[in-house]
KOLZAPA-446435 format. One record per atom (N, C-alpha, C, O): residue in one letter; y, z, x. Coordinates in steps of 0.05 Angstrom, whole numbers, padded with zeros to 5 digits, always signed. Layout:
AYZX/...
This chain:
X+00802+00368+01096/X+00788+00377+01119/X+00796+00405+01127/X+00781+00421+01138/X+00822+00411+01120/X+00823+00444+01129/X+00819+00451+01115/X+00812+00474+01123/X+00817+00452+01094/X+00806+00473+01060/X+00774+00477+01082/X+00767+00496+01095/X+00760+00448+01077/X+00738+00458+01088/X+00732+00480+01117/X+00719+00500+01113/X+00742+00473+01140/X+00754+00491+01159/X+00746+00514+01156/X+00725+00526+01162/X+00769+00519+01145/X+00774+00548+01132/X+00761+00557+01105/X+00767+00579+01095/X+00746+00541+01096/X+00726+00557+01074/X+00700+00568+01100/X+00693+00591+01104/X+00690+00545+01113/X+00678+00555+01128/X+00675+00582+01150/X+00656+00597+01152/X+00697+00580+01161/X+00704+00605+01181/X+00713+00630+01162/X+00718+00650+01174/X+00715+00631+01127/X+00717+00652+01111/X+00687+00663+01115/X+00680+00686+01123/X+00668+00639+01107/X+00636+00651+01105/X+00625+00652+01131/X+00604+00665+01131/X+00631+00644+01152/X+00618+00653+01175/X+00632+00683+01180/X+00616+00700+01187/X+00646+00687+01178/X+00676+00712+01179/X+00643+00738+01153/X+00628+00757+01156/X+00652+00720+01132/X+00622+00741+01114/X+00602+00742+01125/X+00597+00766+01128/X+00586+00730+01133/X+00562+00734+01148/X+00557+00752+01171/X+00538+00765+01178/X+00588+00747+01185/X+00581+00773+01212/X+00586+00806+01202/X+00578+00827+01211/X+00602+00799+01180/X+00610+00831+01175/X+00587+00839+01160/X+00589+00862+01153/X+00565+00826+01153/X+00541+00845+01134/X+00519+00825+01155/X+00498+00819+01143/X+00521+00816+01179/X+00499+00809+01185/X+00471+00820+01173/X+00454+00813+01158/X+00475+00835+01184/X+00439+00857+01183/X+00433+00862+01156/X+00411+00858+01148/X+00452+00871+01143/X+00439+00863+01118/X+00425+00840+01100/X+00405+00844+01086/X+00439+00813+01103/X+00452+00800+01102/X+00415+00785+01111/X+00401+00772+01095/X+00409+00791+01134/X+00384+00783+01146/X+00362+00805+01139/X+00338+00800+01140/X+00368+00821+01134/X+00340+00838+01116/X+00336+00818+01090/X+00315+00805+01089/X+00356+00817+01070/X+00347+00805+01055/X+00338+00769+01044/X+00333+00759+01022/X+00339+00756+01073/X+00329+00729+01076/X+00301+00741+01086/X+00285+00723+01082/X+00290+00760+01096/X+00263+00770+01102/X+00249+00777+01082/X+00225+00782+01081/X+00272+00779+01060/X+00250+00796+01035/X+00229+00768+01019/X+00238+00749+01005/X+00203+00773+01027/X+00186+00759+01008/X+00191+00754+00980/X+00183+00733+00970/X+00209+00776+00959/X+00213+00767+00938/X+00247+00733+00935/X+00254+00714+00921/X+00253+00749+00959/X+00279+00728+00960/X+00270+00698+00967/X+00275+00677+00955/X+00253+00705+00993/X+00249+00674+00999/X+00228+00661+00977/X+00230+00637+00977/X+00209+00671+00959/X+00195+00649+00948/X+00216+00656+00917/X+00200+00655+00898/X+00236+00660+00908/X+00256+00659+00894/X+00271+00635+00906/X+00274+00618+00888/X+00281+00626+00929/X+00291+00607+00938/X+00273+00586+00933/X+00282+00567+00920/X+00244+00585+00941/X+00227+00561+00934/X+00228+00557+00908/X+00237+00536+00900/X+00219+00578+00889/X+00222+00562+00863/X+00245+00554+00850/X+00243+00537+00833/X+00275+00566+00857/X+00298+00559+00838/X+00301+00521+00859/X+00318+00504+00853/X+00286+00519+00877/X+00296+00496+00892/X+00279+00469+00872/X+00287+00446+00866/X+00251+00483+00864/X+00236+00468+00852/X+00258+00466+00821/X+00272+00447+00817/X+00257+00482+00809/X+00267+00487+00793/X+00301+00464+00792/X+00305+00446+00776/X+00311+00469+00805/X+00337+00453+00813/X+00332+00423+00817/X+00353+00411+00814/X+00313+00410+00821/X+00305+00391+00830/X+00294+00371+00801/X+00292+00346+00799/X+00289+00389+00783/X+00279+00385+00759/X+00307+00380+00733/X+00309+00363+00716/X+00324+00402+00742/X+00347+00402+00724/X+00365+00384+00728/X+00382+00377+00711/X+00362+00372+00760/X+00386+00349+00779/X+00383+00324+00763/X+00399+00306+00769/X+00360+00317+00740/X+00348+00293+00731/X+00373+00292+00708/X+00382+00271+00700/X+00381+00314+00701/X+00404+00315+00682/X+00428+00295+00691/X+00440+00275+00682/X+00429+00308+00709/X+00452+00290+00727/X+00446+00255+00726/X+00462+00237+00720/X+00422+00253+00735/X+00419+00225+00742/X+00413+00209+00705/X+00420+00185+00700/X+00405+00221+00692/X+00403+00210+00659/X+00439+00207+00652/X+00444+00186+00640/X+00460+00224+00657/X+00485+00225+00649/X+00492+00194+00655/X+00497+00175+00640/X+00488+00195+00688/X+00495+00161+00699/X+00488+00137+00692/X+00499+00116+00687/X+00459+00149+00692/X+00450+00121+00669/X+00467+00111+00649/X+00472+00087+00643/X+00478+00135+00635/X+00483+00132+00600/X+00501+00116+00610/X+00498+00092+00603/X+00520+00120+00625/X+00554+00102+00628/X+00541+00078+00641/X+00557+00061+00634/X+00525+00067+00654/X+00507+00045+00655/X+00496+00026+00632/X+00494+00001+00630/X+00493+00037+00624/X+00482+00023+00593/X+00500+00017+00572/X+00500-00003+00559/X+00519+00040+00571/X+00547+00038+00559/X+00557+00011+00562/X+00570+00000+00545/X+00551-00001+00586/X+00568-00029+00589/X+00548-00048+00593/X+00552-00070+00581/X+00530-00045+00605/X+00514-00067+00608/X+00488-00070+00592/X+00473-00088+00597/X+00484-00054+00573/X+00457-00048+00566/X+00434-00040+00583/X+00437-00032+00606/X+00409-00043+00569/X+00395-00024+00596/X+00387-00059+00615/X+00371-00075+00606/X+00399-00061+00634/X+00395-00075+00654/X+00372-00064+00668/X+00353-00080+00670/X+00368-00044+00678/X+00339-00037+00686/X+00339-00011+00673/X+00358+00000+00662/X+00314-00003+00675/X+00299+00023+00666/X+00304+00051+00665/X+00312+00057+00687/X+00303+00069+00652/X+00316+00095+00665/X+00297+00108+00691/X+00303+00122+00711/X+00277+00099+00682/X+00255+00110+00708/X+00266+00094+00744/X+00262+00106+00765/X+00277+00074+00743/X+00289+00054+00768/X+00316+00066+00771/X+00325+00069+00794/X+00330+00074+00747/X+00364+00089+00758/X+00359+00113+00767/X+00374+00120+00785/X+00332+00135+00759/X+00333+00163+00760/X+00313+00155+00793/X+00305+00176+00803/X+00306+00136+00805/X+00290+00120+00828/X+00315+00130+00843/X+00318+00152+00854/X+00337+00103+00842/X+00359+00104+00855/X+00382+00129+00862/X+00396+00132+00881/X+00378+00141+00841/X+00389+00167+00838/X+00375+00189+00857/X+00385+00203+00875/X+00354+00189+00849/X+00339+00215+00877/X+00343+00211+00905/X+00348+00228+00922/X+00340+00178+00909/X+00334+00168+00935/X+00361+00173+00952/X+00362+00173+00976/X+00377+00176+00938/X+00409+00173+00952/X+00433+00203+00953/X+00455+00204+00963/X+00414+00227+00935/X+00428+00242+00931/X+00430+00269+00963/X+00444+00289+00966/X+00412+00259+00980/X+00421+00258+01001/X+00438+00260+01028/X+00445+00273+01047/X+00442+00231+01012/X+00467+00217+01018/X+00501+00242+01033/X+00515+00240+01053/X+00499+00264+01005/X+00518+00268+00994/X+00531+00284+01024/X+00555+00286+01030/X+00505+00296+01040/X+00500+00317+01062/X+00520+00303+01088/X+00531+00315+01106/X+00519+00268+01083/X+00535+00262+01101/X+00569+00269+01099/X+00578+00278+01078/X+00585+00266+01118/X+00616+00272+01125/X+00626+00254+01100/X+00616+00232+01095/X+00645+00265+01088/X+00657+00253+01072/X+00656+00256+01045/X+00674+00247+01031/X+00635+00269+01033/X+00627+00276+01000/X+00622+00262+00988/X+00620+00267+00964/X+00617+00233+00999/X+00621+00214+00981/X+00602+00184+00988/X+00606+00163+00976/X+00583+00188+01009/X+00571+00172+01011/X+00543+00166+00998/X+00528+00148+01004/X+00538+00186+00976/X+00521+00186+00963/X+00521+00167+00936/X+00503+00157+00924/X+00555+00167+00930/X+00569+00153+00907/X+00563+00115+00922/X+00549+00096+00915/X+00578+00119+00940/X+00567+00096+00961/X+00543+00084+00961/X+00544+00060+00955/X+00528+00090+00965/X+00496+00096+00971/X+00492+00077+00941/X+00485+00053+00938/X+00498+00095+00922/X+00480+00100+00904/X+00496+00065+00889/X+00482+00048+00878/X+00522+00063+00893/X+00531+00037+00876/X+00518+00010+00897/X+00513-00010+00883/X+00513+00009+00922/X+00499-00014+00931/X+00469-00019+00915/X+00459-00040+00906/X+00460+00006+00915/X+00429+00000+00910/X+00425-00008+00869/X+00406-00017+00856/X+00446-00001+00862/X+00441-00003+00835/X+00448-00029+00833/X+00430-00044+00824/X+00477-00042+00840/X+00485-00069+00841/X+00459-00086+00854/X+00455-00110+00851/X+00444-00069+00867/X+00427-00098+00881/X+00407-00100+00863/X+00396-00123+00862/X+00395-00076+00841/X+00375-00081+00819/X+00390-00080+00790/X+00383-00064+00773/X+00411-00096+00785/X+00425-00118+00765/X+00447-00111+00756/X+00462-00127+00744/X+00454-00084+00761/X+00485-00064+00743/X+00502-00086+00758/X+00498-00098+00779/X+00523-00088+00741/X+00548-00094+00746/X+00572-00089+00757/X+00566-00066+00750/X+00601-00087+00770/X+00608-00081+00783/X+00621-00062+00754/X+00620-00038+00755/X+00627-00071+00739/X+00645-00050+00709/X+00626-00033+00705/X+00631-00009+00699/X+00600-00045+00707/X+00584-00018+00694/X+00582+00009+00715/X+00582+00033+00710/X+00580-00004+00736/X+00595+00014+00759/X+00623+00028+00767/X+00624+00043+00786/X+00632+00026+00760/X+00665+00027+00758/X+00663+00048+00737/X+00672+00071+00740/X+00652+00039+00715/X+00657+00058+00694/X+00637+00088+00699/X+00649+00110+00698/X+00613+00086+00703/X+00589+00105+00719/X+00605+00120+00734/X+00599+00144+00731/X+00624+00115+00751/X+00635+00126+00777/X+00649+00143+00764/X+00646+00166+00772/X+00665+00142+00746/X+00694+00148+00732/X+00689+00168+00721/X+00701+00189+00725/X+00660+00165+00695/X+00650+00180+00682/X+00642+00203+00690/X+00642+00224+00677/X+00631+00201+00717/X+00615+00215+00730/X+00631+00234+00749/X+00621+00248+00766/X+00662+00231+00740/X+00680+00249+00758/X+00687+00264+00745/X+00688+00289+00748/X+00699+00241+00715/X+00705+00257+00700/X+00701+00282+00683/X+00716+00301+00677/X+00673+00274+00678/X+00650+00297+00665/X+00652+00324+00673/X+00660+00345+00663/X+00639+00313+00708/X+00636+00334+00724/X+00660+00361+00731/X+00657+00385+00737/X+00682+00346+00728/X+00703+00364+00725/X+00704+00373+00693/X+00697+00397+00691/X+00708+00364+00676/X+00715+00375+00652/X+00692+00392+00642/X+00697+00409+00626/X+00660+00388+00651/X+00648+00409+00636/X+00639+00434+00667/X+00628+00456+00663/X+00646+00428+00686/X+00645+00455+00703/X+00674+00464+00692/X+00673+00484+00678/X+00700+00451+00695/X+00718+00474+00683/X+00712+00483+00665/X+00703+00506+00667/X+00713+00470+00637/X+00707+00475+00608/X+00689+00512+00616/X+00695+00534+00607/X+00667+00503+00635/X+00648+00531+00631/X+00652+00543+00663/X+00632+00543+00677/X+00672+00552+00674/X+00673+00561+00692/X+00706+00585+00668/X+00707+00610+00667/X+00723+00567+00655/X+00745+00579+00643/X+00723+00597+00629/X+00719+00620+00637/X+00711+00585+00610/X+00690+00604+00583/X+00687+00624+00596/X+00700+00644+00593/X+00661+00621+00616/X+00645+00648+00617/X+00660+00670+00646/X+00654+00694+00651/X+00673+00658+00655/X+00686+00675+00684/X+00722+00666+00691/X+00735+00661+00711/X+00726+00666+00673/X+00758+00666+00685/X+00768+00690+00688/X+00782+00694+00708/X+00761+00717+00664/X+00778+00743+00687/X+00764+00748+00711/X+00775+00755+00732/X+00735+00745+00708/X+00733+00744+00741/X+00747+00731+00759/X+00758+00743+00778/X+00749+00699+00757/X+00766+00687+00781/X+00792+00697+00788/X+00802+00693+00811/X+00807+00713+00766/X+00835+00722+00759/X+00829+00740+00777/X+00833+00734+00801/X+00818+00765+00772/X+00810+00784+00795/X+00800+00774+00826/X+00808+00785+00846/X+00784+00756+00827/X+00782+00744+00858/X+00810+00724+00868/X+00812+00718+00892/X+00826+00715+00853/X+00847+00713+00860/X+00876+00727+00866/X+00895+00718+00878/X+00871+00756+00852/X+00893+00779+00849/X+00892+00781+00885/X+00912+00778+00900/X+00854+00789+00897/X+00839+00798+00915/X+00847+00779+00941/X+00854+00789+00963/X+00845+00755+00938/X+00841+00736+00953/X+00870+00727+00954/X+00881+00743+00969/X+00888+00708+00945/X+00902+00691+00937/X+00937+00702+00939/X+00944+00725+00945/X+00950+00684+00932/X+00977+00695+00922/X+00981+00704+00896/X+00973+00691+00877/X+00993+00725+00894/X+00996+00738+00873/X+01010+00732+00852/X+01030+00743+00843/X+00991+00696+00838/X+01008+00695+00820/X+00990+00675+00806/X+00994+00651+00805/X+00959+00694+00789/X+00943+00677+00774/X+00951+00658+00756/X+00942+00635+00752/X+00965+00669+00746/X+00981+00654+00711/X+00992+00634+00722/X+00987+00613+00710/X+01011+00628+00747/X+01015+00591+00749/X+00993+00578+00752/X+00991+00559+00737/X+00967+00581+00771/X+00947+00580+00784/X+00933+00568+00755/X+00937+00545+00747/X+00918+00584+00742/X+00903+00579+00722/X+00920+00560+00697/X+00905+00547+00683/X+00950+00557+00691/X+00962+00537+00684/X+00968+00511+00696/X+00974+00491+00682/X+00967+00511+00727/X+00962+00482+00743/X+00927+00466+00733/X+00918+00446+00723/X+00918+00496+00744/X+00886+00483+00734/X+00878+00479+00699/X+00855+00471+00694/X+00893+00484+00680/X+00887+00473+00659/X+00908+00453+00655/X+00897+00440+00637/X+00931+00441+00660/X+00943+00424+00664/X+00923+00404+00673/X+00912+00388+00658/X+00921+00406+00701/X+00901+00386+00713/X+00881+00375+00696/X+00877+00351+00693/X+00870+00389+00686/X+00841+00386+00664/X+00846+00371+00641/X+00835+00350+00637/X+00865+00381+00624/X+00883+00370+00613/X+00901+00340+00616/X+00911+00330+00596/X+00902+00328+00640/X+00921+00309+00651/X+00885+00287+00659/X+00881+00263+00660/X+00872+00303+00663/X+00845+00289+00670/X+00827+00276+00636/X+00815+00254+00637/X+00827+00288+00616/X+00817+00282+00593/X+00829+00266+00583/X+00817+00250+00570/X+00858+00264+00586/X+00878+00245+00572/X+00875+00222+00591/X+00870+00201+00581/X+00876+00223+00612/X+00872+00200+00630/X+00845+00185+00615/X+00847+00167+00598/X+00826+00195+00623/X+00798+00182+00626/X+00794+00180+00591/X+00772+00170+00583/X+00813+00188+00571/X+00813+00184+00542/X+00833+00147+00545/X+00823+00127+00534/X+00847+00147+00553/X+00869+00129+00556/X+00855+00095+00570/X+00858+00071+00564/X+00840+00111+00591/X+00814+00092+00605/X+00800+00079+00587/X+00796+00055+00592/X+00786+00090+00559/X+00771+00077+00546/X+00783+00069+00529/X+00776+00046+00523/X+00802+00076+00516/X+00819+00064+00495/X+00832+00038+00507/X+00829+00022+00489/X+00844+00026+00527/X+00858+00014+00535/X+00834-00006+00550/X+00828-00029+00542/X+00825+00005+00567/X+00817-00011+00594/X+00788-00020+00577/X+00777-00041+00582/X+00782-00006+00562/X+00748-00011+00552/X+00751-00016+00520/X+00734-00008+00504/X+00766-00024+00515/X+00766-00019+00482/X+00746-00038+00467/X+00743-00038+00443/X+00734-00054+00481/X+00711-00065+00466/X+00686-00048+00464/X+00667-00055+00449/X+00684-00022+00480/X+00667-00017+00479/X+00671+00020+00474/X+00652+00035+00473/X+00700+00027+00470/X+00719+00045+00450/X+00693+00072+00447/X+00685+00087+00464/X+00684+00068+00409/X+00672+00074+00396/X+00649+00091+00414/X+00647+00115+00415/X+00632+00070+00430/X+00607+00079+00441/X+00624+00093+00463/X+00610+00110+00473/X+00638+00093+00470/X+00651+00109+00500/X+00648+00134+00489/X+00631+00149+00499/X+00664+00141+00470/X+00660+00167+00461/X+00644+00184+00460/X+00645+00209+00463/X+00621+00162+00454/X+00597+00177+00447/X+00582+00177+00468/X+00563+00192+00469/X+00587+00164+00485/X+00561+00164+00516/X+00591+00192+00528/X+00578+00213+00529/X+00602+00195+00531/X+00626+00211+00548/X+00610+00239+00527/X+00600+00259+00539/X+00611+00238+00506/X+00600+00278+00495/X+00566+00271+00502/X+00553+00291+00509/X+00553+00250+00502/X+00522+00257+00514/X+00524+00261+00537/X+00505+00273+00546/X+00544+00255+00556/X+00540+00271+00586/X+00557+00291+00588/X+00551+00305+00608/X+00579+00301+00573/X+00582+00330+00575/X+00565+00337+00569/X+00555+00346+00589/X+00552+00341+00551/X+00528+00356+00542/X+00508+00357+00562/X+00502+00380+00568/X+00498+00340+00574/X+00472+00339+00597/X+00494+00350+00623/X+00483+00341+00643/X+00509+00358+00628/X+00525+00359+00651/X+00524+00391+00644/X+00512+00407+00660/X+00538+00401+00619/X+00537+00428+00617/X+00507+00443+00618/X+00505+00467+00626/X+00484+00426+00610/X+00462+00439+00618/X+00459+00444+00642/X+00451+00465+00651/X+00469+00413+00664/X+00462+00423+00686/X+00469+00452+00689/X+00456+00472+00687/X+00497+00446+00696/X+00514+00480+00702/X+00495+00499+00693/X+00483+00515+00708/X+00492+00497+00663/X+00491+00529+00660/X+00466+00535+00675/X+00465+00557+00685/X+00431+00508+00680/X+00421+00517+00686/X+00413+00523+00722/X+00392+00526+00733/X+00444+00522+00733/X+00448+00517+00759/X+00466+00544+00763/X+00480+00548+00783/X+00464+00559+00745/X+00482+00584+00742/X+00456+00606+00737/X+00457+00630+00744/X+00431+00594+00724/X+00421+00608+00714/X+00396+00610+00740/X+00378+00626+00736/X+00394+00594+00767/X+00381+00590+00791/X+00398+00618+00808/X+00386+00634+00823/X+00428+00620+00802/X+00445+00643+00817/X+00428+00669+00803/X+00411+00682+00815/X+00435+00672+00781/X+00418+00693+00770/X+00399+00698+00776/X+00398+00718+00790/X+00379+00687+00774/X+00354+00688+00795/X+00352+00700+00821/X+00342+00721+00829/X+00363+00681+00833/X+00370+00703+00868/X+00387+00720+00862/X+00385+00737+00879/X+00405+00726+00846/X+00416+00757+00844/X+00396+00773+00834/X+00397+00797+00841/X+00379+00767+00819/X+00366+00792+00801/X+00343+00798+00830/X+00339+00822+00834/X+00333+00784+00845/X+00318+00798+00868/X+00332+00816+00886/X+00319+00828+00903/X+00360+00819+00883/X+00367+00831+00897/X+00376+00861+00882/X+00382+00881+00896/X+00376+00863+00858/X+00369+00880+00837/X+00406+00889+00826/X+00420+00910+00824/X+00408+00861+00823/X+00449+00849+00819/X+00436+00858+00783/X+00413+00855+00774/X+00462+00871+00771/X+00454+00873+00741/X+00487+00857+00733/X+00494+00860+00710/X+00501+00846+00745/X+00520+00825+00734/X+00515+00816+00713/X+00492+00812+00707/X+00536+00810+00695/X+00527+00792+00666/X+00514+00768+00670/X+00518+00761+00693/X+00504+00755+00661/X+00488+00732+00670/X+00517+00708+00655/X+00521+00690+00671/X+00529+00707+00637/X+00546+00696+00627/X+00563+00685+00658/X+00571+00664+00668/X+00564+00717+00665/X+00598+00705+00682/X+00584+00693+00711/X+00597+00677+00725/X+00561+00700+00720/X+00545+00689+00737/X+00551+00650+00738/X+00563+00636+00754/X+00538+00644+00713/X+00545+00617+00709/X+00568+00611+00718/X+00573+00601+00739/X+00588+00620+00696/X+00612+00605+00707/X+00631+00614+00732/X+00654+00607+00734/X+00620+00629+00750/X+00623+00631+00774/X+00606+00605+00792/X+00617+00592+00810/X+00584+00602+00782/X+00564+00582+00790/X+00584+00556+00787/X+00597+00549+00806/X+00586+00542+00760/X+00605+00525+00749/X+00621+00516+00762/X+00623+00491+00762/X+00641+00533+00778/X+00674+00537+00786/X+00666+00524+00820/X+00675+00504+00830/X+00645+00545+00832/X+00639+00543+00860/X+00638+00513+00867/X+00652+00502+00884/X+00609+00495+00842/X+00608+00470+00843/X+00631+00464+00837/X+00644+00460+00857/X+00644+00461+00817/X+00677+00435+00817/X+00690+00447+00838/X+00696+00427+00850/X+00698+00467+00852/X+00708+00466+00875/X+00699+00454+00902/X+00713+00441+00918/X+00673+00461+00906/X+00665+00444+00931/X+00664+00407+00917/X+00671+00391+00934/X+00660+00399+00899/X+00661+00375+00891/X+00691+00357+00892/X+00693+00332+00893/X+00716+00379+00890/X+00736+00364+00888/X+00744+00364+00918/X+00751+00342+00926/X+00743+00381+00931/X+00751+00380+00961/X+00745+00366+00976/X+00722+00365+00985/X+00760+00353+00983/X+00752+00326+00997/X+00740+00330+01036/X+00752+00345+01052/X+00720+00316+01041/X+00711+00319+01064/X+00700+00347+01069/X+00707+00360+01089/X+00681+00357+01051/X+00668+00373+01057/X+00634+00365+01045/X+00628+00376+01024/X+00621+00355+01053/X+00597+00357+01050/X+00574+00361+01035/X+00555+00373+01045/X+00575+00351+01010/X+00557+00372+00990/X+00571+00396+00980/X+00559+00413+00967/X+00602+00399+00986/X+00600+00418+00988/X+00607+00446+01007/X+00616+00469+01004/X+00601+00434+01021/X+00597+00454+01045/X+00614+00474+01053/X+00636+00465+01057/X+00611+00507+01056/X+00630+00517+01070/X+00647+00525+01040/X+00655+00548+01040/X+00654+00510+01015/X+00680+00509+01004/X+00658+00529+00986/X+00661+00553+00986/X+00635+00517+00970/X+00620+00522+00954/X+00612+00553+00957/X+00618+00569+00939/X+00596+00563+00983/X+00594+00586+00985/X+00617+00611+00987/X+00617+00634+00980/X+00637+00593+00999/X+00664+00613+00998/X+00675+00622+00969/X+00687+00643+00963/X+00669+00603+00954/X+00680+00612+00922/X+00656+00625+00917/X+00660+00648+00910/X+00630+00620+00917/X+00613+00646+00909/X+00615+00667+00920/X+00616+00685+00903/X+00617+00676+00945/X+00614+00701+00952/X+00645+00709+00944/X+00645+00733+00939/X+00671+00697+00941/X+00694+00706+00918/X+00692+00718+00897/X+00703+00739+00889/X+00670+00698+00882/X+00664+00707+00852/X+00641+00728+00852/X+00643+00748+00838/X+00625+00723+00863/X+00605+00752+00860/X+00619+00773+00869/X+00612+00793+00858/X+00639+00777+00887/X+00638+00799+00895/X+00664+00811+00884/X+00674+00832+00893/X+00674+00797+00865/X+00686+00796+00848/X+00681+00807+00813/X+00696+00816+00796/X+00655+00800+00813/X+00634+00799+00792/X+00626+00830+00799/X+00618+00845+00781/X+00626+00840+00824/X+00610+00873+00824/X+00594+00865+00846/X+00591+00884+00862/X+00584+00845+00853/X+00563+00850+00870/X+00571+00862+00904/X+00592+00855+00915/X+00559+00873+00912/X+00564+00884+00941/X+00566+00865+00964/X+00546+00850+00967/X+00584+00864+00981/X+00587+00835+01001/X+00569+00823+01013/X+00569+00799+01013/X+00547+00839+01027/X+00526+00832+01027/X+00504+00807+01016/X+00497+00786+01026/X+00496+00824+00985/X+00492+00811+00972/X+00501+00778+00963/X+00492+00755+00963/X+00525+00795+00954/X+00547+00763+00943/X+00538+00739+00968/X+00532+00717+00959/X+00536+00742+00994/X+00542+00727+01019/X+00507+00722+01012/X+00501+00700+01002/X+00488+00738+01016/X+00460+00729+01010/X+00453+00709+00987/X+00439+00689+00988/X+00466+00722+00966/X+00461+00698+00939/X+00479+00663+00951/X+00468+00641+00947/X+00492+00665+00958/X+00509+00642+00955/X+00502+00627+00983/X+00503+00602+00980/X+00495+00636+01010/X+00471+00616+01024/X+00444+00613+01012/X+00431+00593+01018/X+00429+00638+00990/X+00407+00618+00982/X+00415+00599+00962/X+00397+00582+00959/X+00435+00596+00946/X+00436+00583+00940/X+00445+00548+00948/X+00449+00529+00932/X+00448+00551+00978/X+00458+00537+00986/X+00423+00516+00992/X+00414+00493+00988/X+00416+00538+01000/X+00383+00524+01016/X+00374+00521+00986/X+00369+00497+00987/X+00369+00528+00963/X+00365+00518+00936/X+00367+00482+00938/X+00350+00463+00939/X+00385+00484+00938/X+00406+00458+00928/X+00394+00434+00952/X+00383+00414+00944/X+00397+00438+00981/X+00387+00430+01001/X+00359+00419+00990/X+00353+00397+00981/X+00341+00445+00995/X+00319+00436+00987/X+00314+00417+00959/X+00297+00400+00955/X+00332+00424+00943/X+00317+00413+00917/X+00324+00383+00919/X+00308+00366+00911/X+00348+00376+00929/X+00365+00349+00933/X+00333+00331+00951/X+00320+00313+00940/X+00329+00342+00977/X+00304+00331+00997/X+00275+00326+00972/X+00260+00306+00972/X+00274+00346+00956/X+00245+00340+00938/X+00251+00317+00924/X+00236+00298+00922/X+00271+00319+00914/X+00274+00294+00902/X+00267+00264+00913/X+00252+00247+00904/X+00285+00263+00938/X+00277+00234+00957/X+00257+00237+00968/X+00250+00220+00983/X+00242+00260+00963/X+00211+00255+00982/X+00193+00250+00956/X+00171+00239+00961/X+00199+00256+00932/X+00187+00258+00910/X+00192+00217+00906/X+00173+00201+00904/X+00213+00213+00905/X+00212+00184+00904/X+00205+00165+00924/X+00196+00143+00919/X+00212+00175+00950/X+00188+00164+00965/X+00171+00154+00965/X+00164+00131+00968/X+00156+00182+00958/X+00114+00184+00949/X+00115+00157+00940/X+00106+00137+00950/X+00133+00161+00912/X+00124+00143+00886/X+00127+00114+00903/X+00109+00099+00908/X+00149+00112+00907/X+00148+00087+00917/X+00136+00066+00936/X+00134+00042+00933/X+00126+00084+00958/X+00097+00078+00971/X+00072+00076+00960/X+00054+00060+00966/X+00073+00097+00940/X+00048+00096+00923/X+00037+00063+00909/X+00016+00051+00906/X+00068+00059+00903/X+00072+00031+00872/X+00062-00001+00901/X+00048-00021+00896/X+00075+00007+00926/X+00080-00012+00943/X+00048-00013+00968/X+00047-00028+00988/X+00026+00005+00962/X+00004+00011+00978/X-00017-00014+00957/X-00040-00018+00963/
């Protein structure tokens, strides 16, 4: 809760020093329907996410229901996430699946997977494409001393693969073999997300006429999400997420301004795209139930 705090009062702290700028460019017509579509857009790529969960679903139980009924449950609750705590979406989302047939292991394991992943392929591509940037927003920001910093955080990553390696070998070993292989099909769909949730930042940077590498963009993107994701009691997110973007963009070259503009639209991105989704399953579901 104070990480969050104080990620917060960093970006409210950004927003007053470039107000006016800051609000010219939420006026600009190219920015705001750039926000509508990377939200549409985002909303489309978030299915990645919900196909990953499935897979560790099936992994144990077989397909107990449908992928169209998990990626149902998945929209309807991602929501959720906006409430206090980060975590009531995970909540949310294991009542309603248990009540249409998953099991409590196949849940258990879903949950695990789904932490695991998420950390190992935002680090994986947050190290790749932007680590001397973070090194520099940490020289900027931080205590002056990247090299333990970036050795705790590959430690950690490190101490996290061997764990959740140790998990299937031991705890799952009947089902060993396929673990492996459902664990690299959702890195894989997890790293799409990222990159193409890196590639929505690019987008609202390029209206602002940002010529940043698009490479280190991502894994600035990447880093922002596993940071607001590991911090506990912050919201989606909240507060933690934008504070490491406007770090890393402005870190990346972009002007404070800017950096602080890209990283609340991308905040209303994510917002919005999370709401299309549960209104998108809504529809459907009224539709099926009329």
């Amino acid at each position: 809760m104070t990480v969050s705090l104080a990620a917060l009062v960093f970006v409210g702290l950004a927003i007053h020093r470039s107000f006016g700028d800051v609000q010219r460019q939420f006026v600009s017509p190219l920015f705001l329907i750039a926000i509508l579509g990377c939200a549409v857009a985002y909303a489309v790529i978030l299915q990645l996410v919900g196909i990953a969960w499935y897979r560790f679903l099936v992994l144990v139980d077989g397909a107990s229901f449908g992928l169209g009924r998990a990626l149902a449950i998945f929209g309807r609750i991602q929501v959720y996430k906006y409430l206090p705590s980060n975590v009531m979406h995970m909540v949310g989302r294991f009542a309603l699946a248990r009540n249409a047939g998953a099991s409590n292991r196949a849940l258990a394991v879903a949950q695990i997977g789904e932490l695991s992943i998420t950390v190992l392929a935002a680090g994986a591509l947050g190290a790749l494409l932007a680590g001397p940037i973070f090194q520099s927003a940490y020289r900027q920001y931080g205590p002056h001393n990247p090299t333990l910093t970036l050795g705790l955080v590959a430690a950690g990553l490190l101490a996290l693969a061997i764990g959740m390696g140790l998990f299937f070998r031991f705890r799952m070993a009947d089902i060993g073999g396929r673990a492996l292989v459902v664990c690299a099909e959702a890195f894989f769909l997890y790293a799409l997300f990222f990159i193409g949730n890196g590639l929505l930042i690019v987008a609202l940077s390029r209206t602002l006429n940002d010529t940043s590498h698009m490479a280190e963009l991502i894994g600035i993107g990447a880093v922002a999400w596993l940071i607001g994701f590991v911090v506990p009691g912050a919201p989606g997110g909240l507060g933690v997420r934008e504070a490491v973007l406007i770090m890393g963009l402005a870190a990346a070259g972009l002007p404070a301004p800017s950096a602080t503009a890209v990283a609340l639209g991308n905040r209303l991105v994510t917002v919005l795209g999370d709401c299309l989704v549960a209104l998108v399953e809504l529809a459907i579901r009224k539709g099926k139930s009329a």
